[in-house]
FIFIDREN-555334 format. One record per atom (N, C-alpha, C): x, y, z; residue in one letter. Coordinates in steps of 0.02 Angstrom, whole numbers, plus 50000, padded with zeros to 5 digits. Last residue first. Example, Ala and Ser with C-alpha at 12.3 -4.5 7.8 and 13.67 -1.06 7.14 Angstrom:
% FIFIDREN-555334
506424988850354S 506844994750357S 506455000250394S 506604971650390A 506154977550390A 506604983550390A 
END
This chain:
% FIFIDREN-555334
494584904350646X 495334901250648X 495774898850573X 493444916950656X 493434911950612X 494304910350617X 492654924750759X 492734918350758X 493004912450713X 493304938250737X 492484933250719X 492414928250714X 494314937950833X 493844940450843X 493244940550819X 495094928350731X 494954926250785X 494534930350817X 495354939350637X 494944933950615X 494664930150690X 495934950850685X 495274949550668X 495054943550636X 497204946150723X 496534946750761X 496054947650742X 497734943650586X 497544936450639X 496984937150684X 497764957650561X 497314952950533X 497074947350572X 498714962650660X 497904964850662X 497534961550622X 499964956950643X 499504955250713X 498794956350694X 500154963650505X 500114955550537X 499914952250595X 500164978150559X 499754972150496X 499744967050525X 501354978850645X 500444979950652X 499774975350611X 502424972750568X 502234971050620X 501454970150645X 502224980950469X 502234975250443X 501924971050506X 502614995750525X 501994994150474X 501754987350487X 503994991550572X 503464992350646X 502524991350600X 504624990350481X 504444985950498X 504114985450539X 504615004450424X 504194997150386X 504154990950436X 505195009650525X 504655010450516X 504275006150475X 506525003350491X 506035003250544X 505455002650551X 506775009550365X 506575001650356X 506414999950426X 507045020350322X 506455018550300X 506265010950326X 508375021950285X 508045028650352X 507315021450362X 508625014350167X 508815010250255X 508555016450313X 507945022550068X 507815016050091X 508035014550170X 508675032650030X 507845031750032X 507605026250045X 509995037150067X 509405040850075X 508605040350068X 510655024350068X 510525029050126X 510115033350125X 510175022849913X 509975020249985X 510035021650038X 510865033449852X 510075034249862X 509885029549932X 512285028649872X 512045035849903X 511295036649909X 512475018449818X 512325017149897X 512195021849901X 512115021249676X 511695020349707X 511575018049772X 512095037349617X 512515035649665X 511945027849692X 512185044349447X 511805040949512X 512385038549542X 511975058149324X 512415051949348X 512045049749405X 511225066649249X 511535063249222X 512095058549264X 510175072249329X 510775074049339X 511355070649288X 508945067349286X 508845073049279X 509625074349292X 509245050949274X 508765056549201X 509095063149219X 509575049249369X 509975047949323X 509825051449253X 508395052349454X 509085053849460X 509335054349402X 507545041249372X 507455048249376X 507785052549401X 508125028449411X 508185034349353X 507835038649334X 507995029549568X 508555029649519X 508525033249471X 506715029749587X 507025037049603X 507605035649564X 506175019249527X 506035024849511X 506335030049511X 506815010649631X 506905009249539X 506745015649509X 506095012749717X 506875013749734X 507125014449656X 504785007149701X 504795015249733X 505655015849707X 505224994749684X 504614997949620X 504885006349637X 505684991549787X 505864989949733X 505794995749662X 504564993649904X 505214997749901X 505654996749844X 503394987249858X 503664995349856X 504044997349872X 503844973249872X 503714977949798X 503784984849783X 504314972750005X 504784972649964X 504594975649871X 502744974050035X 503424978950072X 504014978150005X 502404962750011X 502194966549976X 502594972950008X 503134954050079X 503174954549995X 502904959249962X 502944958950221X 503394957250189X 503534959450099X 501514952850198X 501724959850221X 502424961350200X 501794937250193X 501504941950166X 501624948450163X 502564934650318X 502854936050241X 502474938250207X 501634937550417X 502254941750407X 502604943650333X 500584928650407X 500494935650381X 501084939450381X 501224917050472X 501394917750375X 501084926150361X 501184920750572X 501854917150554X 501694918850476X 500004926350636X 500484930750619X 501084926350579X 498784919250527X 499244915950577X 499914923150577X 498044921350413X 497474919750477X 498054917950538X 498574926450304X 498234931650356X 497874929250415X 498414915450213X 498984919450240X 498914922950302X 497134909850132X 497414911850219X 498124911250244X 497374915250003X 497484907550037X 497514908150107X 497084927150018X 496494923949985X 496584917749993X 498374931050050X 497764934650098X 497124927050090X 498954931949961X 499194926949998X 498494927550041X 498204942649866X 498344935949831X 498464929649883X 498584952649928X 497904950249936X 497774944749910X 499654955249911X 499474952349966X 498964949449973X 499794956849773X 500044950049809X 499984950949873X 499044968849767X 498444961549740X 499054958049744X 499574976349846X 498834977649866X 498814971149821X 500854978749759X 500844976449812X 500174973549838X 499884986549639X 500414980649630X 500464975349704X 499414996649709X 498904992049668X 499354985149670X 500875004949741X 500325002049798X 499894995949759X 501875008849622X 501865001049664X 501174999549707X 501455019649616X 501315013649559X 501505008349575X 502225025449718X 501315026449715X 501155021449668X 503315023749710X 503095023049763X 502235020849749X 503645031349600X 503645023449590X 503385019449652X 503695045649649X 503245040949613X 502855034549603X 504445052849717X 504125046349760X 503735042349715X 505265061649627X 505635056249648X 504955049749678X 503835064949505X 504495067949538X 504635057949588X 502585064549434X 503075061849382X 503915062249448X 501455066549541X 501565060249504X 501915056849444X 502185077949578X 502205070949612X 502055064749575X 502805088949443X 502335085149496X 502315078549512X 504285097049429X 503965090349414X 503445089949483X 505015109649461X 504465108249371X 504225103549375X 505945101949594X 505765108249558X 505415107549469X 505685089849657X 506105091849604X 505835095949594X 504845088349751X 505465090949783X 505835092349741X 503185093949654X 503755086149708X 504355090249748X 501615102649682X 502365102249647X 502805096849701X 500245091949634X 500645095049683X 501315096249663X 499635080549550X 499925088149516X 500205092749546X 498955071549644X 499715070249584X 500115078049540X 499175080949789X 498855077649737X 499405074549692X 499695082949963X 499655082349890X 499175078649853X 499405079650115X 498995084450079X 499065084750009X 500395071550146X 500465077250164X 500265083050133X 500405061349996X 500735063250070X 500735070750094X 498725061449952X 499345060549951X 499725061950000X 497565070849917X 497285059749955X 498175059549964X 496645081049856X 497235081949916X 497255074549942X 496265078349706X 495975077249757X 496695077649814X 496665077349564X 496765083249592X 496615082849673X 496555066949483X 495995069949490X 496115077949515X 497655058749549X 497755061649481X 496955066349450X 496965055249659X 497455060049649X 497535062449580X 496155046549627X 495985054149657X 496385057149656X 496765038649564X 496325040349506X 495855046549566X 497395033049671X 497825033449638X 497355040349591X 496055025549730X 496495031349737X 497135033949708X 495755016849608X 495315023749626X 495815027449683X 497005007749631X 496805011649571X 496555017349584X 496645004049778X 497185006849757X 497295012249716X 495564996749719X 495425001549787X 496075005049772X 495984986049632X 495664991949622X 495434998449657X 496784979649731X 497184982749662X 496664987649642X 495804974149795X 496214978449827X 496704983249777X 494894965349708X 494684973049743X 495124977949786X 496104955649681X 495594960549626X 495354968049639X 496604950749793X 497084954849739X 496374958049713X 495844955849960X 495884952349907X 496254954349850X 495224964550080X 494964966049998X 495234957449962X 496294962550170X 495714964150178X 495044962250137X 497594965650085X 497414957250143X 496674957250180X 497524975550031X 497644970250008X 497414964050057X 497224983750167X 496824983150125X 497014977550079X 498614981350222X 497764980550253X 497244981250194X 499514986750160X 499334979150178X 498724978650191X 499044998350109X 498994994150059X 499094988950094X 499115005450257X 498475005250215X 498494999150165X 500725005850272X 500035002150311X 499474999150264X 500895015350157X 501065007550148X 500765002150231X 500305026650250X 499975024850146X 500335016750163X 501075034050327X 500625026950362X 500315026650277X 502925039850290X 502055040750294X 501775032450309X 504315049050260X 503955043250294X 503195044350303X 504655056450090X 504295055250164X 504125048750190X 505995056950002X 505325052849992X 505035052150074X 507055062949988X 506415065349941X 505875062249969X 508145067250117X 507785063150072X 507255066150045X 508635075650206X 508955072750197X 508835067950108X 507545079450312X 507495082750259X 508265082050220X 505855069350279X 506565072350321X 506955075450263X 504135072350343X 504605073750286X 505295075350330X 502935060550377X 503565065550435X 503885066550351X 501265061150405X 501955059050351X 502355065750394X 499835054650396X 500175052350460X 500855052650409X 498885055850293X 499155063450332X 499725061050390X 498995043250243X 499275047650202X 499455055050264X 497855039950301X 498445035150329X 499055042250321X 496735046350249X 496865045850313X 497605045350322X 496925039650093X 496975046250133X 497015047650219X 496635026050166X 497185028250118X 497265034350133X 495345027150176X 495695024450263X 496445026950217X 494515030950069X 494585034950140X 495135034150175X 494875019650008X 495205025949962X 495205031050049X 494075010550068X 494745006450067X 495155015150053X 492635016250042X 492915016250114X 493945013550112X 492665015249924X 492545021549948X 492915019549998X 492755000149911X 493425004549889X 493235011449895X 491564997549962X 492124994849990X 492714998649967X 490565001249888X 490695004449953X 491395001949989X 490964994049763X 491015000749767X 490915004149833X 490534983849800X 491624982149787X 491384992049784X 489214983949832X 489634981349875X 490234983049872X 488564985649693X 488644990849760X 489154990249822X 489214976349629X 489544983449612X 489364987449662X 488624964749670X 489214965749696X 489524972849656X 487164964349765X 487294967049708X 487944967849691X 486964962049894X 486854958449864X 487254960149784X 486774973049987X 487394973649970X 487424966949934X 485494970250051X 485504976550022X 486304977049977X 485814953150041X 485384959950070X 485464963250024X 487594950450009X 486704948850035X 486304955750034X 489034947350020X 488624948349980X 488024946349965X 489664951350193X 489464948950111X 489174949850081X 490804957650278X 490264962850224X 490144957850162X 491514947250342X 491114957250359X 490794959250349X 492114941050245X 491684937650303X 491254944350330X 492654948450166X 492074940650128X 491584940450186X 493704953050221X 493044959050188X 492504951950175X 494414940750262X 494044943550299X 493404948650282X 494414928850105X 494714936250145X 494224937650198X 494694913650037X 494254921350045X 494524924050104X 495374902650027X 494894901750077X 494344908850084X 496124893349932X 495804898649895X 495054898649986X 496864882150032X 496914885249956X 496614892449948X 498084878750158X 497464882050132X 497414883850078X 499374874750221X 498844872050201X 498264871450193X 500084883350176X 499704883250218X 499334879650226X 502064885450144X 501334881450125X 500754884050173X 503184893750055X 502864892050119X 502164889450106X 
END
């Protein structure tokens, strides 16, 4: 899909540039991924656990559109990183109050080795191709912010789904794999799309709310 836009910069460009007191761009990409790691945690307490499946519904894959398409690939992959690097810290930033060392649904394995894993090592991933389309103004028309959102949807459910496989397959010695998808994917794909939906309206609007088309 084309836009016919190249390399136009991100809304965080237009918000919060780089002047003044925020001239300095480590002070700047560093208040920016404080604040990108906050709205993450935040998102994170919004998680329904069913109890059918390992892997909770939660607002965390909001967050990484928005922030990818916010931020940009570079600073959004790294906003990601540092949260990723609170959890594994120990910091409660995960679904439903976890850390990476929280015990998972597999019994001996913490979250950041149990079924949602691949979930979590996808966000950075997803976070810099959106932010990648983001940076060609993708994000300035719900028509193309869709696919955006989109692609980066499809990384984490790839990345996330790949994971639980074999790690199934590790710990039971066999897999089912229409059986995981009913269980961790198609519960899941409403709600992604109501995510995708939000995203993609809320960028366009904010661009048109600072005036910029």
């Amino acid at each position: 899909m084309t836009t016919g836009v190249t390399t136009v910069g991100t809304l965080a460009d237009r918000l919060v540039p780089a002047r003044g007191s925020l001239a300095n761009p480590i002070v700047r990409d560093g208040l920016l991924i404080v604040a990108g790691t906050i709205l993450m945690a935040m998102l994170a307490r919004i998680s329904i656990q069913l109890p059918f499946t390992p892997v909770p519904i939660t607002g965390q894959t909001l967050g990484v559109y928005l922030i990818g398409a916010l931020y940009g690939p570079r600073l959004g992959a790294l906003t990601l990183l540092a949260y990723l690097g609170q959890g594994l810290l120990g910091l409660p930033v995960f679904s439903m109050g976890t850390s990476a060392w929280s015990p998972s649904r597999i019994p001996g394995l913490p979250v950041i080795f149990g079924p949602t894993a691949g979930y979590l090592f996808a966000f950075p991933v997803a976070a810099a191709v959106v932010g990648y389309l983001a940076n060609r103004g993708w994000d300035r028309k719900v028509r193309t912010a869709l696919p955006a959102m989109l692609a980066g949807e499809a990384i984490i459910l790839v990345m996330g789904f790949t994971w639980l496989v074999v790690a199934t397959a590790m710990l039971t010695g066999s897999v089912s794999i229409s059986t995981l998808l009913v269980a961790a994917v198609i519960p899941f794909l409403p709600g992604a799309a109501i995510k995708i939906g939000l995203a993609a309206v809320a960028l366009p609007s904010g661009w048109r709310l600072f005036g910029h088309r």
